[in-house]
N, C-alpha and C positions, 0 to 999 in steps of 0.2 A: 729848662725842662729836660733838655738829653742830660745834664750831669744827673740830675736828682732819678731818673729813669735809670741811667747807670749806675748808680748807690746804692738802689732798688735792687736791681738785677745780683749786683753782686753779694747784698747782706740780705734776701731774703733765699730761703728762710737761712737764720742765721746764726750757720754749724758751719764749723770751721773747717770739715771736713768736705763740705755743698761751697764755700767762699772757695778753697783751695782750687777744687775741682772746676768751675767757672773762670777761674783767673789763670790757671796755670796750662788747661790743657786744652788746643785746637785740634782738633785729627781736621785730613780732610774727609769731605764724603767719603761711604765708602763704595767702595769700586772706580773712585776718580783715578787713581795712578796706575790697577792693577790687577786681575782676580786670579784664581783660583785655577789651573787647568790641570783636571784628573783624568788619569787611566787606569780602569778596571783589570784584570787578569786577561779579559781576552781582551785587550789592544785598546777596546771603546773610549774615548776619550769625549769630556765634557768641559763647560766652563762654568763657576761657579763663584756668585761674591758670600758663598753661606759655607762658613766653616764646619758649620756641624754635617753638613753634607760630606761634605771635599774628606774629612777624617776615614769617609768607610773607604777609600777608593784605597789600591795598592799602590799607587805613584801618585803625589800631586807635587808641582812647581809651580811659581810664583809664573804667571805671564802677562810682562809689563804692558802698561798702554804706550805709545807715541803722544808723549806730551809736549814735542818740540817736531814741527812740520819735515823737518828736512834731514832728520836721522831718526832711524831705529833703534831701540838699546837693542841689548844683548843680555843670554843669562849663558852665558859660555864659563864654564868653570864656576857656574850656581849651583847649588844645590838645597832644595826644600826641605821643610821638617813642620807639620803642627805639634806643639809641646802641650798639656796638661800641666795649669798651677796648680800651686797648695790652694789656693782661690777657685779652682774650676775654671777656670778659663782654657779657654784653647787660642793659641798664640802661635801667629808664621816667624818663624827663625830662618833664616838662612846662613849655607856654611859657603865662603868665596876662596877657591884654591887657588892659592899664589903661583904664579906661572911659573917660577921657577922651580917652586917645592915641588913640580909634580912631576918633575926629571930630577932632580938632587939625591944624591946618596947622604948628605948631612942631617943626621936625625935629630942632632941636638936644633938646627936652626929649625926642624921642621916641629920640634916640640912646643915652641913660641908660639903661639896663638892668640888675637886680638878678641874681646868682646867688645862691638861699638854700641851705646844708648847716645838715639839721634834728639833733635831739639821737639820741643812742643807742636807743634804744624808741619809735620811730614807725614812719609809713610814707606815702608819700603820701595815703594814703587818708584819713589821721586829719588832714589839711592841708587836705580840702577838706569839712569837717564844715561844720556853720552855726553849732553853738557856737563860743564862742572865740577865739583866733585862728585864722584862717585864709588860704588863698594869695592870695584873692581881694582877702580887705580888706586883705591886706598891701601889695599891689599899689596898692590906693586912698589910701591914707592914708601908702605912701610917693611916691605918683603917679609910678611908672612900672610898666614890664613885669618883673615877676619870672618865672625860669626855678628850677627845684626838681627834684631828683630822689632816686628810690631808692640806697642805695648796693648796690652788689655784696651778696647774700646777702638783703635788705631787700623788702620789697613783692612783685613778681611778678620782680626782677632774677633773673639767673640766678648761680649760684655760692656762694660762703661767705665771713662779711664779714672781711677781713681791714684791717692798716693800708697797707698795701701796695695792695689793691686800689683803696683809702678815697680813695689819692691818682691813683690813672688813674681813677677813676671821675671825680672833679672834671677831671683834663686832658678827660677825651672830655666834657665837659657845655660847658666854658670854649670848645675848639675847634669846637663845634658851634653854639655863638651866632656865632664869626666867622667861620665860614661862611655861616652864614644872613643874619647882619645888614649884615654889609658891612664894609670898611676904615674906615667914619668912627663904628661904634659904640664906646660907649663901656661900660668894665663896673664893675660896683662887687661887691664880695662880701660876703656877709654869714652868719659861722654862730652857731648857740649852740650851747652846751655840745658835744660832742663834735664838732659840725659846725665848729667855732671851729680843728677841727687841720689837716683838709681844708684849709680855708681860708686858715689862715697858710704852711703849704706850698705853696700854690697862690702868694699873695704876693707867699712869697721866692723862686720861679723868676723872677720879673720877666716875665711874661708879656707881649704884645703889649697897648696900647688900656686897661690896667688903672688905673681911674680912682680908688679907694680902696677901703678894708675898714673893715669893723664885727665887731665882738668881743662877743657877749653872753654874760655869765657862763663865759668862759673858763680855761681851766688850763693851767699852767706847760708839764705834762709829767707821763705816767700815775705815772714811779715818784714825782718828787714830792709829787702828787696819795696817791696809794697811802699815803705817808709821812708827810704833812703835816710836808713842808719845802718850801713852796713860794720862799722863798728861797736854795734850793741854788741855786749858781751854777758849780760843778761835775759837769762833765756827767758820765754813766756809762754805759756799754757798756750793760747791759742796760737801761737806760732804753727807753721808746718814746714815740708821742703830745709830738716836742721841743717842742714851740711855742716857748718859752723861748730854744733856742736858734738859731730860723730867724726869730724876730722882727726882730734886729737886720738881718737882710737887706731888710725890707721895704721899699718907699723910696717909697711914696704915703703921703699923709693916712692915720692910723686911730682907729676911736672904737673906746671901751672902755666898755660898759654893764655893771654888776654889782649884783645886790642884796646889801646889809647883812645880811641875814639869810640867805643862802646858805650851806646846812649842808653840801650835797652837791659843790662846788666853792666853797671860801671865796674870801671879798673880798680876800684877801691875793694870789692866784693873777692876779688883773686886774691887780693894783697893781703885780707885781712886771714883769708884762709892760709893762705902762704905762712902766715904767722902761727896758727893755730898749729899747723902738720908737724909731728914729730920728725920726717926723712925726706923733706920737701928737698928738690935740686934748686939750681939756679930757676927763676919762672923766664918764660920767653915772652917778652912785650912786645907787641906791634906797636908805635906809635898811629901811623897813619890808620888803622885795622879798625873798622867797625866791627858790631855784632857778627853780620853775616859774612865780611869778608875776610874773619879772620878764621875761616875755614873752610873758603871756596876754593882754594887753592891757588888765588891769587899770590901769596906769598908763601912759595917754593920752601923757605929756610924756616917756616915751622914746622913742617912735615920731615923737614930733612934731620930737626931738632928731634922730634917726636921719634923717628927711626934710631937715631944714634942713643936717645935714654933707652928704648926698651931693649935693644940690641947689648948695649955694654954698659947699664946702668940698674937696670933692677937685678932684681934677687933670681937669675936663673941659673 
């Protein structure tokens, strides 16, 4: 009775657009990691988990919950933004300054700029915890400024997450650094696990300034995913989540990071992309690396990987 309630659940009703949406995307509640905290012009300050609020105020920042008893995060070198999609959505971005770019006189390093798209079941709030990984150290340890946001439906974003939205939520995050940063920034992108599809779409538009991509623990494409044929090379109507098949559009540098022991997205799903990419580098395997630990930060020499591609391997 629980499978045939789970077949239920997932194929009713049954639009492949209502399956995608059901199987691929968890947000937590919202206001579980995080909310909203605005100040008006004269000082007044509130807290709010409703975006549409938080937008009239003159300053709002993200201000994290203590989801770990015994340490406080930190939003030290945060900075907040609500973006506006081509969708209507209203989406938290945030911009994380690299400790050292904010004394450096080296402008070309300070041109380098990361956009992270996080997995299925986060939020930013669970991004700026002190266990772990985190925006901040990710920021240090790949030395530059990463930019992160909610998707549509996610953290305090307004709306329902869709794949549709998944991909104007990355355009308004991408247009909104080259607005801010100027004609000579440079961007590099980086997702894992479901944030990996954002991202290859983003890619293969051929975007302005797009300096490379990073793939951590990526998948083909949900129905293959779904199937475990991640070497179908025959696309399907219902299919969603292509990666597989917007790969070959890419045309910068790409690393491919995967753990060996990834149950939840297998190793085979990297490889086969790995194949498809026209400027793909060497990929970095974890053997022992599950799903989640092969971006916890448990192993140091895929971040160290990741630094050295964007640094002296993509197009900047």
């Amino acid at each position: 009775m629980q499978a045939i309630g789970l077949v239920c659940y997932i194929v009713c009703p049954p639009i492949p657009e209502c399956i995608s949406r059901k199987l691929a995307f968890h947000p937590p509640p919202k206001g579980y990691s995080y909310v909203l905290r605005c100040t008006d012009h004269s000082g007044n300050c509130i807290e709010t988990t409703k975006i549409k609020k938080a937008i009239k105020y003159a300053s709002v920042k993200v201000k994290p919950k203590k989801l770990f008893s015994f340490c406080s995060p930190s939003m030290e070198r945060i900075e907040t933004t609500i973006l506006k999609t081509q969708r209507n959505s209203l989406i938290v971005s945030v911009w994380v300054k690299n400790r050292i770019h904010l004394t450096t006189k080296n402008r070309r390093e300070k041109n380098l700029v990361l956009i992270f798209s996080q997995p299925n079941s986060s939020d930013l709030g669970c991004y700026v915890q002190p266990m772990g990984m985190n925006l901040r150290w990710l920021s240090d340890v790949l030395d530059m400024d990463v930019y992160a946001y909610d998707y549509t439906g996610y953290g305090i974003s307004s709306g329902r997450a869709t794949e549709k939205n998944m991909y104007s939520d990355i355009q308004a995050v991408y247009g909104h650094v080259l607005k801010t940063r100027g004609p000579n920034v440079k961007i590099a992108l980086l997702g894992y696990s479901i944030g990996t599809v954002p991202t290859s779409f983003m890619a293969a538009t051929h975007p302005t300034n797009l300096a490379g991509v990073v793939l951590v623990a990526p998948l083909t494409s949900g129905l293959r995913l779904f199937c475990n044929k991640p070497e179908q090379t025959t696309p399907c109507c219902l299919d969603r989540f292509k990666s597989y098949e917007r790969a070959a559009d890419i045309e910068v540098p790409v690393l491919i990071c995967h753990g060996g022991k990834d149950n939840v997205i297998p190793i085979a799903h990297g490889l086969q992309l790995q194949q498809r990419l026209k400027r793909a580098v060497e990929p970095v395997i974890v053997e022992d690396a599950d799903h989640l630990s092969i971006f916890s930060g448990r192993y140091l020499s895929v971040f160290h990987r990741i630094r050295d591609f964007l640094h002296r391997e993509t197009d900047i």
